[in-house]
TIMITOR-270154 format. One record per residue (C-alpha): residue number from 1; residue in three letters; y, z, x. Coordinates in steps of 0.5 Angstrom, whole numbers, plus 2048, in hexadecimal, padded with zeros to 3 digits. Layout:
<sites>
SITE|k|r|c2|c3|c1
SITE|NUM|ALA|Y|Z|X
...
</sites>
This chain:
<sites>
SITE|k|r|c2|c3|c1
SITE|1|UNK|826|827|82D
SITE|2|UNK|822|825|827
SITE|3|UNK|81C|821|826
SITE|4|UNK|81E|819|823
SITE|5|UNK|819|818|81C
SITE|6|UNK|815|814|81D
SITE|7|UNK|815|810|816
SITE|8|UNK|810|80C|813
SITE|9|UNK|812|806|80E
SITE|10|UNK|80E|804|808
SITE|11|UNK|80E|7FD|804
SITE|12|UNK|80A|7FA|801
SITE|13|UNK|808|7F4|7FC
SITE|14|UNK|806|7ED|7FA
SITE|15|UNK|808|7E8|7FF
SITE|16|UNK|806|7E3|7FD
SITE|17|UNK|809|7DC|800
SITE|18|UNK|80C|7E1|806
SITE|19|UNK|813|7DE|806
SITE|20|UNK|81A|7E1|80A
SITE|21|UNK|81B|7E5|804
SITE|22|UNK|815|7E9|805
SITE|23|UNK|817|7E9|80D
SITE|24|UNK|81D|7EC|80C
SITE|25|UNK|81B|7F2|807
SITE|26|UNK|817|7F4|80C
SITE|27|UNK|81C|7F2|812
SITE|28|UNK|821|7F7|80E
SITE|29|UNK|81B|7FD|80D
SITE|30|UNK|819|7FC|814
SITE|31|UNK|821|7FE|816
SITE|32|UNK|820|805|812
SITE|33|UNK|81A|807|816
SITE|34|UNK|816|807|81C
SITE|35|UNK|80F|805|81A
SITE|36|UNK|80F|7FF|814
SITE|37|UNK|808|800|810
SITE|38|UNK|807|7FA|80B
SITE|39|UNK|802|7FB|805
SITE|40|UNK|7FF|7F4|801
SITE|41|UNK|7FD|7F4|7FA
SITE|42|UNK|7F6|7F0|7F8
SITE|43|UNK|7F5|7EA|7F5
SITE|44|UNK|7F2|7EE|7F0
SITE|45|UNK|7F8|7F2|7EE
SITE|46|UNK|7FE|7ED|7F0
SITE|47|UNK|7FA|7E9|7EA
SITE|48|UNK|7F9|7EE|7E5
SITE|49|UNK|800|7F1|7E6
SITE|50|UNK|805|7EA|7E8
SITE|51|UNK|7FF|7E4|7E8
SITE|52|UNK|7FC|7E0|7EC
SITE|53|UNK|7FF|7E0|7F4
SITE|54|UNK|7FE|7DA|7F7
SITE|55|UNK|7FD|7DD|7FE
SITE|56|UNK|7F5|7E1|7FE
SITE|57|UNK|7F6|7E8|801
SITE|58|UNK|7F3|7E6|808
SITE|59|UNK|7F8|7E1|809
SITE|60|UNK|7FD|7E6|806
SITE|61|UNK|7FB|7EB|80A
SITE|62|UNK|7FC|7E7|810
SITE|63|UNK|802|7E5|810
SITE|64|UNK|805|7EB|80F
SITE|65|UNK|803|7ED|815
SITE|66|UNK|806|7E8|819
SITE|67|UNK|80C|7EA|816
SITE|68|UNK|810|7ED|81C
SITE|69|UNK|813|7F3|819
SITE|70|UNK|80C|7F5|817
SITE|71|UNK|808|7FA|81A
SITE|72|UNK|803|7FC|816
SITE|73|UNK|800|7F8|810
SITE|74|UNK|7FB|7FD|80A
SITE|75|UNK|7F7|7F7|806
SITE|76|UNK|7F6|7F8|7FF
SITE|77|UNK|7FB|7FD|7FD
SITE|78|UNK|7FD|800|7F6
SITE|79|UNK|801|7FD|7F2
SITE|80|UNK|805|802|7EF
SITE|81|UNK|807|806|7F6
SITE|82|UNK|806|80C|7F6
SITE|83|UNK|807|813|7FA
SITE|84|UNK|800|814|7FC
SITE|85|UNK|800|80D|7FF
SITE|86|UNK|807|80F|803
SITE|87|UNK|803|815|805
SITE|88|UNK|7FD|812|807
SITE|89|UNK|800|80F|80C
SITE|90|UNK|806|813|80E
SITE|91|UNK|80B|80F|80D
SITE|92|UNK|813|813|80A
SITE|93|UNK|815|80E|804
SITE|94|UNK|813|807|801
SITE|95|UNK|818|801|802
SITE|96|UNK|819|7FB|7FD
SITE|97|UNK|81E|7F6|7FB
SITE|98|UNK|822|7F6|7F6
SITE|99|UNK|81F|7F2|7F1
SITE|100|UNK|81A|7F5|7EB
SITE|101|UNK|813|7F6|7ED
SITE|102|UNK|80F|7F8|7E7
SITE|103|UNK|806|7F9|7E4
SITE|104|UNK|804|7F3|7DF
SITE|105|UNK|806|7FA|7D9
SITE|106|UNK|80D|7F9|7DC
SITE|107|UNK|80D|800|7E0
SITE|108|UNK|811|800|7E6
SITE|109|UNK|80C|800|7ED
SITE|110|UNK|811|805|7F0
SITE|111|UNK|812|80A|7EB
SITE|112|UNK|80E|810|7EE
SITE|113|UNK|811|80F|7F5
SITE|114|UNK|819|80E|7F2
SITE|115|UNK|818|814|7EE
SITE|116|UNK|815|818|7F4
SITE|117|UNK|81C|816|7F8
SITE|118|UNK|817|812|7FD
SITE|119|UNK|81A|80B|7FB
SITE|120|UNK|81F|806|7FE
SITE|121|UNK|822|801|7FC
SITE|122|UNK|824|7FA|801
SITE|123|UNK|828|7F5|800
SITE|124|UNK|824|7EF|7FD
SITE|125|UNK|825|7E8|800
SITE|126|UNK|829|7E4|7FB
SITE|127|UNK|826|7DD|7F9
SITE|128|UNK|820|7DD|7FB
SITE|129|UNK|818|7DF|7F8
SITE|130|UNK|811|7DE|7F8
SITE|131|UNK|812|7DC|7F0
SITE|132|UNK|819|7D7|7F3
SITE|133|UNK|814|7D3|7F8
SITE|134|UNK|80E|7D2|7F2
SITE|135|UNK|814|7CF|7EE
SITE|136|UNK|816|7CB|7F3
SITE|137|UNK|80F|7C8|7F3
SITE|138|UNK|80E|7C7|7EC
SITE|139|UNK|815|7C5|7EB
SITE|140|UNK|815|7BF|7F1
SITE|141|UNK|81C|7C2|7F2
SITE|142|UNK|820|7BF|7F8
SITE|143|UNK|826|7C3|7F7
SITE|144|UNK|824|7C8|7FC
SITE|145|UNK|825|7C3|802
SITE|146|UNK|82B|7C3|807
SITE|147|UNK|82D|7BB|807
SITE|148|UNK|834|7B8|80A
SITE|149|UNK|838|7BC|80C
SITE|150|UNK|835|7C2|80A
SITE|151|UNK|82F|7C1|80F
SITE|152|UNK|82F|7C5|815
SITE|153|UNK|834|7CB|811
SITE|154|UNK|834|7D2|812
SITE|155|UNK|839|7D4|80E
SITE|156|UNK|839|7D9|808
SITE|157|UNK|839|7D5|802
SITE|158|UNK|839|7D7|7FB
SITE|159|UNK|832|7D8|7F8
SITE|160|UNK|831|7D7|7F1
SITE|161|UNK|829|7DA|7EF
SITE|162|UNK|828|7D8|7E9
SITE|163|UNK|822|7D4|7E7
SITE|164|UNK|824|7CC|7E5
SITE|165|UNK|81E|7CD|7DF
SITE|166|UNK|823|7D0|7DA
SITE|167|UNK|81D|7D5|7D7
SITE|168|UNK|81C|7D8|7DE
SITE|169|UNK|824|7DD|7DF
SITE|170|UNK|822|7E3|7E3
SITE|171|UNK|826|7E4|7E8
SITE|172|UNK|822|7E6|7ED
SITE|173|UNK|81D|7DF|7ED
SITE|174|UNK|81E|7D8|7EC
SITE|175|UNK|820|7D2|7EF
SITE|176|UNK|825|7D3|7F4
SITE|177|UNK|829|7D2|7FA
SITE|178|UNK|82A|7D6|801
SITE|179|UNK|82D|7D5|807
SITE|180|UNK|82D|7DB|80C
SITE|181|UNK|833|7DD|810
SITE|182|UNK|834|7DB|818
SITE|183|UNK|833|7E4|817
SITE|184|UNK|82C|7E4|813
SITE|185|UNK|82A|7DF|818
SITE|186|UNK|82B|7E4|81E
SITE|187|UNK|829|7EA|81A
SITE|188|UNK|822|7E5|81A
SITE|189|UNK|822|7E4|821
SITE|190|UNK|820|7E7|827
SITE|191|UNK|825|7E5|82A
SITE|192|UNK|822|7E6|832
SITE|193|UNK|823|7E0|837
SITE|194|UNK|81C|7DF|83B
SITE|195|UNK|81B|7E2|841
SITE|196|UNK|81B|7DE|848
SITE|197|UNK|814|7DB|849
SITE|198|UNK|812|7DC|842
SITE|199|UNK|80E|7D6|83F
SITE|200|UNK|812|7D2|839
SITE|201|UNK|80E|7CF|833
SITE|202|UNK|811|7CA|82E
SITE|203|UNK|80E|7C9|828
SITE|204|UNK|812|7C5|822
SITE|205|UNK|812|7C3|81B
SITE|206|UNK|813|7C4|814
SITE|207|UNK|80F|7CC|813
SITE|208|UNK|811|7CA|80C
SITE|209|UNK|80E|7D0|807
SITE|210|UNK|80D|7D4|80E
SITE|211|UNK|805|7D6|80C
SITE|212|UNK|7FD|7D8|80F
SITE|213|UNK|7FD|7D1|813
SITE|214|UNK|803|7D2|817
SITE|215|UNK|803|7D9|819
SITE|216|UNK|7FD|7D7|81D
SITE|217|UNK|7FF|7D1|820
SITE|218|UNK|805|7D6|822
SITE|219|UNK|800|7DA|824
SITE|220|UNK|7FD|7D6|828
SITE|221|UNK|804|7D2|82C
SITE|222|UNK|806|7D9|82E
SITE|223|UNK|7FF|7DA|832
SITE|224|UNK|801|7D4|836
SITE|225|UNK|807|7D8|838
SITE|226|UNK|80B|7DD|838
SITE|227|UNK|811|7DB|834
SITE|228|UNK|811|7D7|82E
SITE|229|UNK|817|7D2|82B
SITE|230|UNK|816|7CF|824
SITE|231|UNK|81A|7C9|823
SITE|232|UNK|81B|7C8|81B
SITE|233|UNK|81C|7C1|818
SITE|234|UNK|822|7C0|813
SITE|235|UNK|820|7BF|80C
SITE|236|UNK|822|7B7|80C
SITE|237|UNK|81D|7B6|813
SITE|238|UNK|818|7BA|80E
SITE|239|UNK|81A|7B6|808
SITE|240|UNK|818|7B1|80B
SITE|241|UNK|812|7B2|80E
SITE|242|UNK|80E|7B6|809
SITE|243|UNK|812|7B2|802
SITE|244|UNK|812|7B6|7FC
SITE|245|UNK|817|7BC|7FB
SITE|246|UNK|814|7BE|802
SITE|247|UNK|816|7C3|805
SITE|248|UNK|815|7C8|800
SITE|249|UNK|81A|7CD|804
SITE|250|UNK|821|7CB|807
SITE|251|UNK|822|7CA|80E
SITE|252|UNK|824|7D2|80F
SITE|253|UNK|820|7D5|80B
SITE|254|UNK|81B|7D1|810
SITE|255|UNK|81F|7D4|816
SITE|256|UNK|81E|7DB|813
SITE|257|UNK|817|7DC|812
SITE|258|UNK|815|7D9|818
SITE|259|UNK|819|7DE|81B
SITE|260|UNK|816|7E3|818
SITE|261|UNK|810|7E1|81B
SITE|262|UNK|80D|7E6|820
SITE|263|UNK|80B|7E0|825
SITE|264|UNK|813|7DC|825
SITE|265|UNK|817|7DD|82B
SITE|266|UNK|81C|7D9|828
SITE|267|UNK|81D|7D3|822
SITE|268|UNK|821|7CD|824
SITE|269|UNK|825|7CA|81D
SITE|270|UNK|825|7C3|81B
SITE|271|UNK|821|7C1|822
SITE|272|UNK|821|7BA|823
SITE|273|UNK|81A|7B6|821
SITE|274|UNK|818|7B4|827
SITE|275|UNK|817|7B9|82D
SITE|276|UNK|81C|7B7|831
SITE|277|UNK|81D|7B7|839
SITE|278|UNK|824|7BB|838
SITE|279|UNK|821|7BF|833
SITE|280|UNK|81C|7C1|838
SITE|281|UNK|820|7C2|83E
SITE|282|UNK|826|7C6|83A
SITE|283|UNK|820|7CC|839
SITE|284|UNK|81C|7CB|83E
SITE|285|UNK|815|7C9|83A
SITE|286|UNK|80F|7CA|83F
SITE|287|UNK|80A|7C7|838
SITE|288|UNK|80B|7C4|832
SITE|289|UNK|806|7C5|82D
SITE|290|UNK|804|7C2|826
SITE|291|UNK|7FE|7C3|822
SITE|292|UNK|7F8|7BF|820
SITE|293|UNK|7FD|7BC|819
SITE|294|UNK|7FE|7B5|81A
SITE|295|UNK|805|7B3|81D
SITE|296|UNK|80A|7AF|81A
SITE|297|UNK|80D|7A9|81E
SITE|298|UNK|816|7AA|81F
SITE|299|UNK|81A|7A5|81B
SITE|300|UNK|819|7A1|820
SITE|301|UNK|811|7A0|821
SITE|302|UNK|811|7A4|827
SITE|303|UNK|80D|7AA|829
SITE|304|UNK|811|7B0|827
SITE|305|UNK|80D|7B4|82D
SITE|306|UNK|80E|7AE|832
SITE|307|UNK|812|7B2|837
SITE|308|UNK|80E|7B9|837
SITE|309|UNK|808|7B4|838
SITE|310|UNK|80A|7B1|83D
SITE|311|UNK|80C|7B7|842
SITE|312|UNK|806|7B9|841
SITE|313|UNK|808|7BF|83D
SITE|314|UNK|805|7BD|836
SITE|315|UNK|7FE|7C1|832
SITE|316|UNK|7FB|7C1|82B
SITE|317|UNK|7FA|7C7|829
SITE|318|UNK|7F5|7C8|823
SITE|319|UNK|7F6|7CE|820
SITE|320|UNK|7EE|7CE|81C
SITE|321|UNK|7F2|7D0|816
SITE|322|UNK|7F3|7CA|810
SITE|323|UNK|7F9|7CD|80C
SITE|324|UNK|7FE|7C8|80B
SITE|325|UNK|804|7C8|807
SITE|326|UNK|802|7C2|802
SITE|327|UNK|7FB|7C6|801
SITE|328|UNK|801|7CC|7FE
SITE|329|UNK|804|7C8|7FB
SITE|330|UNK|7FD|7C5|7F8
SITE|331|UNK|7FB|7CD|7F6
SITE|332|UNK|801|7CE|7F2
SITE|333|UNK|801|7C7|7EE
SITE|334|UNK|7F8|7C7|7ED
SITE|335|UNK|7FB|7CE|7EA
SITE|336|UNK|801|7CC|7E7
SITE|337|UNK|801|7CF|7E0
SITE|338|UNK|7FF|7D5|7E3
SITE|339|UNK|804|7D5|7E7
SITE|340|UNK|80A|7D3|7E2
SITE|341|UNK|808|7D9|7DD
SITE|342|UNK|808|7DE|7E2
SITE|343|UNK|80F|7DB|7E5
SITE|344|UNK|812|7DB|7DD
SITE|345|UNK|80E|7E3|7DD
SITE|346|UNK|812|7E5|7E2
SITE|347|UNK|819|7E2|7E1
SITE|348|UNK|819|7E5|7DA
SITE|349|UNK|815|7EC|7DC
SITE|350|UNK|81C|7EC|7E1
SITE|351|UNK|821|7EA|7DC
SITE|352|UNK|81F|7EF|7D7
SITE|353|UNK|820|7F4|7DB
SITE|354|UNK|826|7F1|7DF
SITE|355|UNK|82A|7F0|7D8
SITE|356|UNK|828|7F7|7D7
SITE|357|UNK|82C|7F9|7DD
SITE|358|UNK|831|7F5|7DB
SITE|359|UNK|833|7F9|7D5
SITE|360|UNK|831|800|7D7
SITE|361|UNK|837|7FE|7DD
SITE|362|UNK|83B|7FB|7D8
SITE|363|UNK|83C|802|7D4
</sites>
């Protein structure tokens, strides 16, 4: 009887505003080995090559290791791959997405490992990327909020991606729409029921731009017990609690990246603003926590942690980490023609090379 390979798996990046597209990359590269390692470009190369990241590297770094399909994270990786960073830490091939990834000169980061045969392509989640939520941002665009009957759907709807800034037609990038299928979900998911006598925590709100502040508020409600559910708001709730285009990212695209998360058990869709006792008693939540951020009365003026409170079940939680969405937001538009000119870059470095193929298809 032969010995299985024990095979390592390489990926690496930016990740830069760690979203479910990332997630998904890694889950799909996880699948084709044991042991997943995740490099991490610098601040210092991601703005050389691509331009400024509006996430620093330590805060890049952490939220790629709480990313539950991640084994082990190598700061400051190369950002051209290349065989001796595959060697050095012993992983069989390199994974990355379907999209193009290449140097400020225009030279594809993958070039030496794909000529090696240590390369392998996954499928790219449609719809979503680091580029389509900074001009979700700079645009305030609502066209990606789930509204009316669409408000709790899972349902596979056509996604247009493409940037409604008619300078910006890449076909990876720009202001798009996505809605996961009910499978994207369960592949997401852990799928595990607690355990008898495990201590349940529920936790709930918008988890919009998932980032820093809420990974370690996550962090933290998971050592209060031993199963940890998220209820997400839908987006009219968020809407009308935070105004503006908020949130930034649609109910389901909110689902999958807090499933994502190493420290979620299990994510409730479209739960109700108020902590309810039905809510309570269907899944059998021993705490319900909040963080230290001001809490907003329901419509009708009362608390909406009145229920858990009065069973005594109620604890705040401070995280001791000030990140908030609004101060992301506040990053991209102090930066915002920064941000524009590396998004208008990248859109047209795509397209060129896009059209190219095209032609070459077209022969």
């Amino acid at each position: 009887m032969t010995d299985t390979k024990y095979i390592k798996v390489w990926c690496d990046g930016c990740y830069d505003m760690v979203h479910f597209g990332h997630a998904n990359s890694l889950r799909q590269a996880k699948a084709l080995g044991d042991y997943l390692i995740v490099g991490v470009h610098t601040d210092e190369e991601i703005a050389k090559h691509k331009g400024p990241p509006v996430f620093n590297e330590q805060e890049r770094y952490k939220m790629v290791r709480a990313i539950k399909w991640v084994d082990e994270v190598v700061e400051g990786a190369p950002y051209v791959t290349t065989l001796e960073t595959l060697e050095t830490y012993g992983c069989d091939f390199c994974v990355h997405g379907d999209d193009i990834t290449m140097t400020s000169d225009g030279t594809d980061t993958y070039h030496l490992v794909k000529a090696a045969g240590r390369y392998v392509e996954c499928q790219r989640t449609q719809g979503v990327s680091t580029t389509d939520l900074v001009g979700r941002m700079l645009l305030l665009t609502k066209t990606h909020l789930q509204r009316g009957p669409n408000e709790y759907t899972v349902e596979r709807q056509r996604s247009n991606s493409m940037s409604q800034d008619a300078a910006a037609r890449s076909p990876w990038t720009g202001v798009s729409q996505f809605l996961p299928t009910s499978r994207k979900i369960t592949q997401f998911s852990e799928g595990k029921e607690p355990k008898p006598g495990d201590k349940i925590v529920y936790v709930a709100g918008a988890f919009d731009l998932f980032h820093v502040g809420h990974l370690d508020f996550l962090e933290k409600a998971r050592k209060e017990g031993d199963y940890l559910i998220v209820g997400l708001h839908t987006d009219p709730v968020v809407n009308t609690y935070k105004g503006s285009n908020y949130p930034i990212m649609n109910l389901h695209e909110r689902v999958l990246s807090v499933l994502a998360c190493r420290y979620v058990s299990e994510v409730v869709i479209g739960a109700p603003y108020s902590v309810t006792a039905d809510l309570m008693d269907h899944f059998s939540v021993n705490l319900v926590c909040h963080g230290v951020t001001k809490v907003e009365q329901d419509i009708d003026g009362r608390d909406p942690y009145q229920e858990p409170k009065k069973r005594g079940l109620f604890k705040i939680i401070d995280s001791e980490n000030p990140m908030t969405t609004d101060m992301i937001v506040q990053r991209i538009i102090k930066n915002k023609l920064d941000f524009e000119e590396r998004n208008r870059k990248k859109e047209a470095k795509e397209l060129a090379v896009y059209e190219a193929f095209q032609k070459f298809e077209s022969r």
